[in-house]
C-alpha positions as CSV (number, residue, x, y, z in Angstrom):
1,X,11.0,28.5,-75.6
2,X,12.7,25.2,-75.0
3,X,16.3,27.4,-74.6
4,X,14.4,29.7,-71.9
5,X,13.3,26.4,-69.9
6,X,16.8,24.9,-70.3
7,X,18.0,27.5,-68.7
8,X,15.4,28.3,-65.8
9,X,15.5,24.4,-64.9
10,X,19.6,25.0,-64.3
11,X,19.7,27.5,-62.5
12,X,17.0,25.7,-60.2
13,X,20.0,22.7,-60.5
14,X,22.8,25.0,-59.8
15,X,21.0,26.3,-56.6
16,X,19.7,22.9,-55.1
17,X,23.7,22.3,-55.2
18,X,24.6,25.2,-53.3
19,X,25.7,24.6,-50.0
20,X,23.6,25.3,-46.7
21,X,24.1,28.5,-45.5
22,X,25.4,27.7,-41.6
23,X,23.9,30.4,-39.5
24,X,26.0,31.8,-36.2
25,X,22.9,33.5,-34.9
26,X,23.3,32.8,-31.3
27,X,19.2,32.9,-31.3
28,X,19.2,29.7,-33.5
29,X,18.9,26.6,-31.0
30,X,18.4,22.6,-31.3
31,X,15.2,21.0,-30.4
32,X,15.2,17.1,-28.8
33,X,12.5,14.9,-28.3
34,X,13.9,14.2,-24.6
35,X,15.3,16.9,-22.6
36,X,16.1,14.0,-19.9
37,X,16.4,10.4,-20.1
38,X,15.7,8.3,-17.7
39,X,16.9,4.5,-17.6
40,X,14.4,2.5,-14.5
41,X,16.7,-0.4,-12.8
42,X,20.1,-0.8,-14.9
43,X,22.2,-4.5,-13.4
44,X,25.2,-3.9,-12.8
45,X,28.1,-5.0,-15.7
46,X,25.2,-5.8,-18.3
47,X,23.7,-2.7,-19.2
48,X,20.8,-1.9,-21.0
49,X,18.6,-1.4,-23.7
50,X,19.1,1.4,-26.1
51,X,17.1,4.4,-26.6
52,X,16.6,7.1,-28.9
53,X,17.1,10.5,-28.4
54,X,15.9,12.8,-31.7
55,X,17.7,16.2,-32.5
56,X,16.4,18.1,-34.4
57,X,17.2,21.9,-35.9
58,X,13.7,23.4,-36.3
59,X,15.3,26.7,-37.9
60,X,15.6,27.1,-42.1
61,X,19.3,27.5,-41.7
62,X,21.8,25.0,-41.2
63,X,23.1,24.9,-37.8
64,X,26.9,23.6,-36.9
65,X,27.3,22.0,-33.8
66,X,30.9,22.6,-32.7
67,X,31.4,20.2,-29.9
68,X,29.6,17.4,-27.9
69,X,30.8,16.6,-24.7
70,X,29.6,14.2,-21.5
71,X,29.8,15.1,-18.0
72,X,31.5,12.2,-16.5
73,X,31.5,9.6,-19.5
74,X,31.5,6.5,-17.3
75,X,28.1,5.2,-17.4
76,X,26.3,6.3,-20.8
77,X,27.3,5.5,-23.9
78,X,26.3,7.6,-27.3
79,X,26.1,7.1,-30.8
80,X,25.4,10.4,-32.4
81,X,24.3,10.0,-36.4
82,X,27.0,7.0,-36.7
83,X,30.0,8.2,-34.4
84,X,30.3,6.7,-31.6
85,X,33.3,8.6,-29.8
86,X,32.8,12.0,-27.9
87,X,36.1,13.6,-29.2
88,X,35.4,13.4,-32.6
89,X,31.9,14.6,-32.9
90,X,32.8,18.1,-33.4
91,X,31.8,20.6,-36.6
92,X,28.5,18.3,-37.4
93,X,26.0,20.8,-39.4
94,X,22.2,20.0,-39.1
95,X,20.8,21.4,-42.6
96,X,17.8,23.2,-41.9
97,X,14.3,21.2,-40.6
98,X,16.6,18.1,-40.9
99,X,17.7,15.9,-37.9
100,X,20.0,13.6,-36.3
101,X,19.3,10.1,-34.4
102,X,21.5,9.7,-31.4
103,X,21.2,6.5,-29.3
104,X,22.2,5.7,-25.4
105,X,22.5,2.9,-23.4
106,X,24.0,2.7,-19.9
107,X,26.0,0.3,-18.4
108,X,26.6,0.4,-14.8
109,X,30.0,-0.2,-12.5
110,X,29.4,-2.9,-9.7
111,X,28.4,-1.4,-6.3
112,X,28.2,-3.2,-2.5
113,X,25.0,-1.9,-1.5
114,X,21.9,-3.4,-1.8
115,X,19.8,-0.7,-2.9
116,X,19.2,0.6,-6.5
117,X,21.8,3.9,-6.8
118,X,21.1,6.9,-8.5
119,X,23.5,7.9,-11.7
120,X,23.8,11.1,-13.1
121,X,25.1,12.4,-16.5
122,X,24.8,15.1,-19.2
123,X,25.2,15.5,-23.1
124,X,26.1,19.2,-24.0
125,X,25.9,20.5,-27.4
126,X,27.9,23.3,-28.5
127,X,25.9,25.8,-31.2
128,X,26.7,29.2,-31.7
129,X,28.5,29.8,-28.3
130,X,26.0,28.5,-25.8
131,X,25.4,25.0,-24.6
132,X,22.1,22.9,-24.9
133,X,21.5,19.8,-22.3
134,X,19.9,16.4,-22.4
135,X,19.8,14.6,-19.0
136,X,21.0,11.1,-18.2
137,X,20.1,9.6,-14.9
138,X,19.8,5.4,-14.1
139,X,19.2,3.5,-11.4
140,X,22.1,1.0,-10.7
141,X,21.6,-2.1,-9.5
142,X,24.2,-5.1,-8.2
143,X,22.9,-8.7,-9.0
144,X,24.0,-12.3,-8.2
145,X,24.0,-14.1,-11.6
146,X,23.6,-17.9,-11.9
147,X,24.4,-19.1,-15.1
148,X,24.5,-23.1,-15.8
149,X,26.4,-25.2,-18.3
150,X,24.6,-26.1,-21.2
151,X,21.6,-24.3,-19.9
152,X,21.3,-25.9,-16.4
153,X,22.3,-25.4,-13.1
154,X,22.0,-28.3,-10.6
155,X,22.1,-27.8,-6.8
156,X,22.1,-30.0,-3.9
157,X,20.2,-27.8,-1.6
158,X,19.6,-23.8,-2.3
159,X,19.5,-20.7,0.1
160,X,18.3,-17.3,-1.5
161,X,19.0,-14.8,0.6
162,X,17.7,-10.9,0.1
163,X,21.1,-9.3,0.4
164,X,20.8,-9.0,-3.1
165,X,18.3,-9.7,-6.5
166,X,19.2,-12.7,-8.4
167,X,19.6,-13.1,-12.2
168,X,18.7,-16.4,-13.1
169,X,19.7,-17.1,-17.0
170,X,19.1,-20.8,-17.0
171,X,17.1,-23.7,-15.8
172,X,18.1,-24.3,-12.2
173,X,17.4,-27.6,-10.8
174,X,17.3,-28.3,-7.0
175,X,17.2,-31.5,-5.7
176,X,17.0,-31.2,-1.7
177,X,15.8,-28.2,-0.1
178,X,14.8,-24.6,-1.8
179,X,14.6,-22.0,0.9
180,X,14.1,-18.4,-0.2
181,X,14.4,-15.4,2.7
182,X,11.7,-12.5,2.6
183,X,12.3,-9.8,0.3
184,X,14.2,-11.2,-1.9
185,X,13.8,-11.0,-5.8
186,X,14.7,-13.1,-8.6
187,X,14.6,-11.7,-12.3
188,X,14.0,-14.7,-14.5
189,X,15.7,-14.4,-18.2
190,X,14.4,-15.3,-20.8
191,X,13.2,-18.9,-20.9
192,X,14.3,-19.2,-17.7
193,X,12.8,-21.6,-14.8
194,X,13.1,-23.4,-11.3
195,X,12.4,-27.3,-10.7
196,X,12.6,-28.0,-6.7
197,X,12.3,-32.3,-6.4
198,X,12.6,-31.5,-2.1
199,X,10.8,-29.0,0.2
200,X,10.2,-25.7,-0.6
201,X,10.1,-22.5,2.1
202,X,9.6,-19.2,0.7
203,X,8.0,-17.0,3.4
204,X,7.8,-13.3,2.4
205,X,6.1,-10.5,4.7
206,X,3.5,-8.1,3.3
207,X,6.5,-5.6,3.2
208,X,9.1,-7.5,2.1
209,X,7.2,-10.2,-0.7
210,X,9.5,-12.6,-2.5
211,X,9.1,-11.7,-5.9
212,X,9.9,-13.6,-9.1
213,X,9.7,-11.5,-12.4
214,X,11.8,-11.1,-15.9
215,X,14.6,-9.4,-16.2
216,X,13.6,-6.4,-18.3
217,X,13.2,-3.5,-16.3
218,X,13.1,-1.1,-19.2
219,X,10.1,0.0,-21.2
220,X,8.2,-2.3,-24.3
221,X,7.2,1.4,-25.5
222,X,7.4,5.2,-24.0
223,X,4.7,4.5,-21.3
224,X,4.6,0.5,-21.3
225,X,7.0,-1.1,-18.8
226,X,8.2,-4.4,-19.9
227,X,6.7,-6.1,-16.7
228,X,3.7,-5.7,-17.7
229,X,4.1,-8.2,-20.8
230,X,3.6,-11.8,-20.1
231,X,5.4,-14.9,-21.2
232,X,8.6,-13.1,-20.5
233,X,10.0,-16.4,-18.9
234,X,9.1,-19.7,-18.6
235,X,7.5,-21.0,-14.6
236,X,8.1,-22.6,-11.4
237,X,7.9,-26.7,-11.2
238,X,7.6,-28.3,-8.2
239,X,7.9,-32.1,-8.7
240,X,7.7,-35.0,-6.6
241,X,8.4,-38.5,-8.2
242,X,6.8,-41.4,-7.2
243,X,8.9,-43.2,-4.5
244,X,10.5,-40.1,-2.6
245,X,9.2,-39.1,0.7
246,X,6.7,-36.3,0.0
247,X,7.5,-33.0,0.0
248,X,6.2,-29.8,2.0
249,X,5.6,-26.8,0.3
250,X,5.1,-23.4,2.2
251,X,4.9,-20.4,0.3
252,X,3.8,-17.4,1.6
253,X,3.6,-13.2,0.4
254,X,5.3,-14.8,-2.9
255,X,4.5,-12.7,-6.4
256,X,4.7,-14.6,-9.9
257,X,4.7,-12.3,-12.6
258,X,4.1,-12.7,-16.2
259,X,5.5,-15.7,-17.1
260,X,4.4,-18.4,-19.3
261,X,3.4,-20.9,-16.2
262,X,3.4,-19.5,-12.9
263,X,3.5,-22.3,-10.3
264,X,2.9,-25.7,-11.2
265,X,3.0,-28.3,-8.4
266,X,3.3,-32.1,-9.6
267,X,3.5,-35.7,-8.3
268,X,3.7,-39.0,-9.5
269,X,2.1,-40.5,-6.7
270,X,-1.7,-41.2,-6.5
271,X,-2.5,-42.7,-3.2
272,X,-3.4,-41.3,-0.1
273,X,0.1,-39.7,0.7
274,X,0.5,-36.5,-1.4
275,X,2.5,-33.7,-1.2
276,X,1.5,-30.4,0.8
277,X,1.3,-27.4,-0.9
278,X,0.3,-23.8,1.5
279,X,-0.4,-21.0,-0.6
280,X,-0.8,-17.9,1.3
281,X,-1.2,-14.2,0.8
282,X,0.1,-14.6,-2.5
283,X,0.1,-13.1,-6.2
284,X,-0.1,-15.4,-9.6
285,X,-0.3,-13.0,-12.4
286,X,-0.3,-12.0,-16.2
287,X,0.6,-15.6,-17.5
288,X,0.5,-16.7,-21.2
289,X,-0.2,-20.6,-20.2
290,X,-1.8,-21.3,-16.8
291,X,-1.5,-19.7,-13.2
292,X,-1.4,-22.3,-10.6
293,X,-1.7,-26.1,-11.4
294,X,-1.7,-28.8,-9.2
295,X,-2.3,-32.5,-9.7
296,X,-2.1,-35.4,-7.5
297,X,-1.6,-32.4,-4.4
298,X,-3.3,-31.7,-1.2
299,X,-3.1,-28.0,-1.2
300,X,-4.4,-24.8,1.5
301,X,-4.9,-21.7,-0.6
302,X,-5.4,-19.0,1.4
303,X,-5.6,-15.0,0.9
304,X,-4.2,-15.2,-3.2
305,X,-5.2,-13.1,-5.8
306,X,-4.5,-15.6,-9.1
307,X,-5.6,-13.7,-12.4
308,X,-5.2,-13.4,-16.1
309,X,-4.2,-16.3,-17.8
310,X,-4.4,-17.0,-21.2
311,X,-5.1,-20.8,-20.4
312,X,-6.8,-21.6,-16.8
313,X,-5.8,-19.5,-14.0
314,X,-6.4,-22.8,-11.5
315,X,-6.4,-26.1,-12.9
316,X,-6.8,-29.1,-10.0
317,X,-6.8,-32.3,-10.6
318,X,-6.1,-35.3,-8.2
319,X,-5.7,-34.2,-4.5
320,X,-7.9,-32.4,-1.3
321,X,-7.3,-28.3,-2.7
322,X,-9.2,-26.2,0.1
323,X,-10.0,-22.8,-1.6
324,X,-10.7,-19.8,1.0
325,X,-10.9,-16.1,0.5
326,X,-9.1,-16.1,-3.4
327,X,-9.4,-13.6,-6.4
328,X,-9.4,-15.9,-9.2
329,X,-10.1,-13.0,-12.0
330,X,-9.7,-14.2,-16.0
331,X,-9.6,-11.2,-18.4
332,X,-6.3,-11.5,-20.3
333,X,-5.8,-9.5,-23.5
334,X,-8.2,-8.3,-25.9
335,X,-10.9,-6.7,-25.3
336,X,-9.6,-5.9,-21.5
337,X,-6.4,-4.1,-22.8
338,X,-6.2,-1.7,-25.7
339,X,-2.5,-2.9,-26.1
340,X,-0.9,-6.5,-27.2
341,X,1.0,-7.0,-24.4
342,X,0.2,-10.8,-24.1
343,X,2.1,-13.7,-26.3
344,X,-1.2,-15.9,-26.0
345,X,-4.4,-16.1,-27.5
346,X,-7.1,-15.7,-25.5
347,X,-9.5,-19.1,-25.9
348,X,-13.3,-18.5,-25.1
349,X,-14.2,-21.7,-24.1
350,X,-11.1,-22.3,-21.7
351,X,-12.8,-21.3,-17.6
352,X,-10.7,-19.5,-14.9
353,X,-10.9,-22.6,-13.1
354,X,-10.8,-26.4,-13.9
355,X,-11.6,-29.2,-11.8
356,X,-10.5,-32.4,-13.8
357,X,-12.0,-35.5,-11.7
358,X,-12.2,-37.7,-14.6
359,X,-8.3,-39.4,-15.2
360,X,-8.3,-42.5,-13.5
361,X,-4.4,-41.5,-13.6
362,X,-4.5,-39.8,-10.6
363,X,-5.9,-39.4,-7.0
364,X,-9.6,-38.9,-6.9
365,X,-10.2,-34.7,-6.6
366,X,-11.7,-32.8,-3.9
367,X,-11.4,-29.6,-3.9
368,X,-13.8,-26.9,-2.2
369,X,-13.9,-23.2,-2.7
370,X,-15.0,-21.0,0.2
371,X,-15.2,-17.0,0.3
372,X,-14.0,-16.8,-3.3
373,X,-14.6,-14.6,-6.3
374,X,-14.3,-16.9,-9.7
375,X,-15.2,-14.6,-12.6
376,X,-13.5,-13.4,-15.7
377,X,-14.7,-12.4,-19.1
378,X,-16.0,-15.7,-20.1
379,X,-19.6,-17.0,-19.7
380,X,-18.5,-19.7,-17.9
381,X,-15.7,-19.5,-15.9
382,X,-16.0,-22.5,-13.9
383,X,-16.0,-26.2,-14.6
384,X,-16.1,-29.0,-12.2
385,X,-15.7,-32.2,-15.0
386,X,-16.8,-35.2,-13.1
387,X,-18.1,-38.7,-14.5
388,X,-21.3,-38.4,-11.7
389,X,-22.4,-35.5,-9.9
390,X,-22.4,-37.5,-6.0
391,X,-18.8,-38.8,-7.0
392,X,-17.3,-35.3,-6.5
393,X,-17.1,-34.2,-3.1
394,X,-16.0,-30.9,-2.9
395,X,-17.9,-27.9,-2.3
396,X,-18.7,-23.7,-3.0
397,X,-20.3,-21.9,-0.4
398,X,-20.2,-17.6,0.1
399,X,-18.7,-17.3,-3.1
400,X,-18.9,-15.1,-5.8
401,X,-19.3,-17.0,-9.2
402,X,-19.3,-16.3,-12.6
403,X,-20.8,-19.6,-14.1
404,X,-23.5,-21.8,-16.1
405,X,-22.5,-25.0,-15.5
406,X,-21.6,-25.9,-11.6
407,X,-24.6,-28.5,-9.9
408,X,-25.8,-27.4,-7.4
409,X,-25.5,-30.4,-5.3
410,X,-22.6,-28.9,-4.2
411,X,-23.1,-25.9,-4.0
412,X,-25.0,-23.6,-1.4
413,X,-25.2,-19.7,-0.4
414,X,-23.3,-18.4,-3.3
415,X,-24.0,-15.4,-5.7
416,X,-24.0,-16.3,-9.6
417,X,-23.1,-13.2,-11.6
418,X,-25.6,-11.5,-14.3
419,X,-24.7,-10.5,-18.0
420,X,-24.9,-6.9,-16.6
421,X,-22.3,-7.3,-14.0
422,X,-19.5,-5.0,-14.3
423,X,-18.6,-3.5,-11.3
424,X,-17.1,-6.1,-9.2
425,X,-13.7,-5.3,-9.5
426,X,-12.1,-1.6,-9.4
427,X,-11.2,-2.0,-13.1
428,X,-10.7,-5.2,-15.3
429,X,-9.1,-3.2,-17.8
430,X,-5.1,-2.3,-19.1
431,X,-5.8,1.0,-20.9
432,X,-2.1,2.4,-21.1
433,X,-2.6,5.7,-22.1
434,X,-5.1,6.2,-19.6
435,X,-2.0,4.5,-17.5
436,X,-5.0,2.2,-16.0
437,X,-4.0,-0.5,-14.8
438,X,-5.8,-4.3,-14.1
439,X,-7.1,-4.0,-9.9
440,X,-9.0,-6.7,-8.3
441,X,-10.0,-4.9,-5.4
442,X,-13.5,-4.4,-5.3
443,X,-15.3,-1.4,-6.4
444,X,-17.8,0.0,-4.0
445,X,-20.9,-1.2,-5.5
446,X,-19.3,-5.0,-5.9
447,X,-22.0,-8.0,-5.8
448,X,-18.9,-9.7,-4.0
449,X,-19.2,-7.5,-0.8
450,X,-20.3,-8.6,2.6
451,X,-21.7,-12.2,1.2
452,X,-19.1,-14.2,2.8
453,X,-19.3,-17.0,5.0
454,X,-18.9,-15.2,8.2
455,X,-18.4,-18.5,10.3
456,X,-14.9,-19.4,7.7
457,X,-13.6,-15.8,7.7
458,X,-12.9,-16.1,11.5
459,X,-9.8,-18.4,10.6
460,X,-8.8,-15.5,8.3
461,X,-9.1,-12.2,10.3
462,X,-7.1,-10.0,7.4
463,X,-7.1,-10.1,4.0
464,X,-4.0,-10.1,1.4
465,X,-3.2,-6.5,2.3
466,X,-3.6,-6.6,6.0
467,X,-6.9,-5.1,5.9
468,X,-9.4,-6.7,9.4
469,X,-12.3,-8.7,7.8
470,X,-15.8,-6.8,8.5
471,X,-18.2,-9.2,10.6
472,X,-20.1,-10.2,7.5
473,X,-17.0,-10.1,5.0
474,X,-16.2,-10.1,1.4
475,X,-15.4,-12.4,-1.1
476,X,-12.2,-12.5,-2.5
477,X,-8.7,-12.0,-1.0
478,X,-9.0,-8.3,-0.9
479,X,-11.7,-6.9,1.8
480,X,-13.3,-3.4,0.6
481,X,-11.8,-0.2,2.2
482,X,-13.2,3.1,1.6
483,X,-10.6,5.3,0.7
């Protein structure tokens, strides 16, 4: 008994050592998890990330694959199950229901033109005398890079012009005059940011918005773009100290994109002669700190949708801030996306917008909110924190509030949301295999439509997107269309 299973359990060992059999049936064929592969904006001379391609040999024999070649070979790189050079990745046999990791990356050439451009390659396996294909195509663009010593970059004055996106790895510090031409974009690495101590001008058009964004362009998984992740990079300062002539501030058709701070506007000063911030038509969005801060400011915000914040999406304090027609919507990360794309924790007591009138260390606030939507996922998304009710002398009128706690000394003709409110917005929700997105325009049965003040709307005939204001218009920066 014991000989018969000695022998049965060798022969079992003999045959587990024989070799695959490689089968040459032209009708045996590799599998791979991407047919094509498709790399979104590559920069010029750094290249990308790397992905992973799968091939696999679905069939019970081994297959050989004779040769793998590229097209062109000038923009893709390959690593095919630890070889990294084409020519020698020849005579690799796939046993049977086993597979191979390859990985690619691209790296672009420098080009002249100014718009992304279109690279093509191929990977061709050779198995049993017929070739198999996987697709390669990037889009290439040319950046101007600035790069500081020791992690800053100081200018005098500053120019950014749109003939071409910017890379900015470091802080960059500008001490004059920041001016920044329409259309043009700047990718912010990493722990990147901007000080301006002078004037700022950034005046994009509705078509061609300056944009400021991080510099990942590829994809935080296989349907998740990386742009959609927040504290990606770190904000925009603008600072005035106490003794310089105050600066001006106009920014307008500018997007901020999920950064740690978006825009935060400071001065030492505290009397009577502020800066001036105008903040027009403009997009603060999908930060893991605050939105828009200002303190010790006289600010115009016009037009803006500000939203998604982990901290407040508007915190004032010091300064006249005049509020009209803004979409100041709080519902960042859980339970509004099904995905951690945030790198904050959401607070529950911290409001979508905080009025701070208490620090004797800076100018007394003011600051009035007119035609605006204030709401988010919190109770109580508003908080005016003032020692006496009559000392504050702003106001809210035609606005659209989600909030427990404002007096209403000072405040007349708005709607207060209901527990049951839930249609206000087209969808307050990131459900990414749904590939829903966050949209702040209003949904057809909004509580927010045709409750503005009609009397403060005439100063703003069109909304953020160009849209004409109805005679009795909507709160918000975004006026409902039916589409």
């Amino acid at each position: 008994m014991k000989k018969g299973l000695y022998i049965l359990l060798l022969a079992i060992g003999l045959a587990s050592c024989q070799p695959d059999i490689v089968s040459n049936d032209a009708a045996l064929q590799l599998t791979f998890s991407h047919d094509t592969l498709l790399f979104d904006t590559v920069f010029t001379t750094i290249g990308t990330s790397t992905k992973t391609v799968m091939v696999y040999n679905p069939n019970k024999n081994a297959i050989n694959i004779e040769r793998v070649q590229m097209g062109e070979g000038k923009y893709f790189y390959i690593n095919l199950d630890g070889e990294n050079n084409v020519d020698e990745m020849r005579n690799i046999v796939v046993r049977g229901g086993d597979s191979l990791f390859m990985f690619v990356r691209a790296n672009i050439d420098p080009q002249d033109e100014n718009i992304p451009v279109l690279v093509e390659d191929d990977i061709a396996f050779g198995v049993n005398g017929k070739w198999q294909h996987i697709r390669l195509q990037a889009y290439g663009q040319n950046i101007e890079k600035i790069r500081g010593k020791n992690g800053l970059k100081v200018y005098q004055n500053l120019t950014l012009q749109n003939t071409k996106p910017y890379l900015l790895y470091d802080t960059v510090a500008v001490a004059g005059n920041l001016t920044i031409e329409a259309g043009t974009t700047i990718y912010m690495h990493t722990g990147a940011m901007i000080y301006a101590y002078g004037n700022v001008s950034a005046k994009g058009t509705k078509d061609q918005p300056i944009i400021f964004r991080g510099d990942r362009t590829d994809m935080l998984f296989d349907s998740v773009p990386y742009r959609m992740a927040s504290g990606q990079w770190d904000g925009i300062y603008l600072i005035h100290p106490e003794g310089d002539l105050p600066p001006t501030y106009t920014l307008d058709y500018i997007e901020v994109l999920s950064g740690s701070i978006g825009l935060y506007v400071y001065s030492d000063a505290k009397d009577i002669s502020l800066p001036k911030l105008t903040l027009t038509n403009s997009r603060i969005h999908n930060h893991s700190i605050y939105g828009l801060v200002l303190q010790n400011v006289d600010a115009d915000v016009v037009n803006c949708e500000i939203s998604n914040c982990a901290s407040y999406c508007v915190y004032v304090a010091g300064g006249k801030h005049n509020f009209v027609h803004n979409t100041i919507a709080a519902y960042y990360g859980y339970p509004y996306t099904n995905l951690n794309i945030h790198n904050n924790i959401l607070a529950d007591d911290v409001a979508a917008v905080y009025i701070n009138n208490l620090s004797k260390n800076n100018a007394k606030t003011n600051s009035s909110f007119s035609n605006c939507i204030i709401t988010g996922g919190r109770k109580n998304n508003l908080v005016v924190a003032t020692p006496l009710s009559d000392y504050y002398e702003g106001r809210f009128e035609g606005n659209y509030l989600r909030t427990d706690s404002l007096d209403e000394v000072y405040a007349k003709n708005n709607v207060y949301a209901s527990d049951s409110d839930s249609c206000v917005f087209r969808n307050i929700y990131y459900l990414y295999k749904e590939y829903h997105y966050y949209d702040f325009r209003l949904d057809s049965l909004s509580p927010a439509r045709g409750i503005g003040d009609s009397i403060v709307a005439l100063s703003y005939p069109q909304d953020r997107a160009g849209n004409r204001r109805k005679q009795y218009p909507d709160a918000g920066c975004y006026e409902y269309i039916e589409e």
